[in-house]
N, C-alpha and C positions, 0 to 999 in steps of 0.2 A: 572659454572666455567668461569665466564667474564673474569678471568684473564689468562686463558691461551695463549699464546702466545703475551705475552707483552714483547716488547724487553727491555726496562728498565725501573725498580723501583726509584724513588727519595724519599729520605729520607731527616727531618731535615732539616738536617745541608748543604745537596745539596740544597734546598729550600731557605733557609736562604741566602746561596751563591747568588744565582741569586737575592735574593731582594735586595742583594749591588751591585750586577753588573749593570755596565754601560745599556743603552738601547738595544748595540749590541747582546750584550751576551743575553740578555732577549730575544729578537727579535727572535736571533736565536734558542734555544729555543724552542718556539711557534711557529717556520717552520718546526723544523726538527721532531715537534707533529704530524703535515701533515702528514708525509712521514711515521714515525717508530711509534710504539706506544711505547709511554711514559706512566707512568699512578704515581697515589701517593696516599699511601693508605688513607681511609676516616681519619683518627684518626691523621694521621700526617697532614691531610689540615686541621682539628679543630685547632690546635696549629698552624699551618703558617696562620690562619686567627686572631688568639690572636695577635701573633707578627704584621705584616703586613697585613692588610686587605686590601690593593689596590693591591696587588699581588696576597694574595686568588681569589678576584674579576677577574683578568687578566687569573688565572689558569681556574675560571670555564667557560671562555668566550675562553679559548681555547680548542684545540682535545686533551688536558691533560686528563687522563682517572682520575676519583677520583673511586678508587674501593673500596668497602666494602670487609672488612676480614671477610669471612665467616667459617663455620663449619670446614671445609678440611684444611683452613689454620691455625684455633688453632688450630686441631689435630696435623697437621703438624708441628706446633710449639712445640708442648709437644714432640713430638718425638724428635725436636733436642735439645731440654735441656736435653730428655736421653740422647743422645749424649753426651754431654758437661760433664754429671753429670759421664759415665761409662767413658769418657776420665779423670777424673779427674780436667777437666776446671772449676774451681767454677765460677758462674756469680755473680755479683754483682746486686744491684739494675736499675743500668745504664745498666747494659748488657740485663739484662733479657727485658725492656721496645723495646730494639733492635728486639729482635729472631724472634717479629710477621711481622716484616718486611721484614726479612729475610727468615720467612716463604712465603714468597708470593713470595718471586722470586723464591724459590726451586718450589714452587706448578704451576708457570708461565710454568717453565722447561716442552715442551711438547715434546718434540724428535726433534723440529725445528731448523734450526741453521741459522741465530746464536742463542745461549741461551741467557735467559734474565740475565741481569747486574743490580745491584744491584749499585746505584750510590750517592754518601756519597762525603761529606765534611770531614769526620771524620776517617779521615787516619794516626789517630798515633800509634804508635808500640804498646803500651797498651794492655792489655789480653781483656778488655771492648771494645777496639773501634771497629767501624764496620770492618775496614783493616783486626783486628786479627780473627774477627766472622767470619767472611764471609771466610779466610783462612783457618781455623778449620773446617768449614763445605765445604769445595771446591766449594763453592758458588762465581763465576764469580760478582767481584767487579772492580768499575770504580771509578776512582779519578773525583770528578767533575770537578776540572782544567782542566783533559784531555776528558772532554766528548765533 
């Protein structure tokens, strides 16, 4: 369990974000990896190395953690599509590619505080976006604007 006690997850669309942000925002970043542990799962740095390969390159030359989803966190994951599925929340195609993400910051979750955050680009009201997942499952989400 490498991932326990990671204070925030980046997904995406927070990835994506910082490949357009200026130097500063990147910079900072890559300091505040120093201090807190940041990490992003493997599956989502294959696709941020599709999109942007000199920013893949800059993640793995920093204390960015790339964590592999392991066994605990598919589990974890199927457990909250129970979720989803006895709330009545259908996921969509788009949602469902979300959950293992989201599994990792619940499985992060070790009694330490602060809890790990879960930090997305992708803050629209929508039943799919991560704002609405991460609210349905009480999964502490961060706008990446405000990280």
């Amino acid at each position: 369990m490498a991932y326990s006690g990671i204070n925030f997850v980046l997904d995406l669309e927070a990835c994506l974000y910082f490949s357009e942000a200026g130097g500063n925002l990147k910079a900072a970043l890559f300091q505040r990896a120093k201090v807190e542990r940041i990490a992003v799962p493997k599956e989502v740095f294959d696709q941020v190395r599709i999109f942007d390969k000199s920013l893949a390159d800059e993640i793995s030359e920093s204390d960015i953690e790339i964590v592999e989803l392991d066994s605990d966190v598919y589990v974890a994951a199927c457990a909250l599509n129970e979720i989803f599925m006895t709330s009545g929340h259908r996921l969509n195609a788009a949602a469902n590619e979300k959950v293992p993400v989201i599994a990792l910051v619940h499985c992060a979750q070790n009694g330490a505080k602060p809890p790990c955050h879960l930090v997305s680009g992708d803050n629209g009201l929508h039943s799919s976006s991560m704002r609405s997942l991460c609210a349905a499952l009480k999964v502490p989400f961060t706008e990446v604007t405000s990280f």
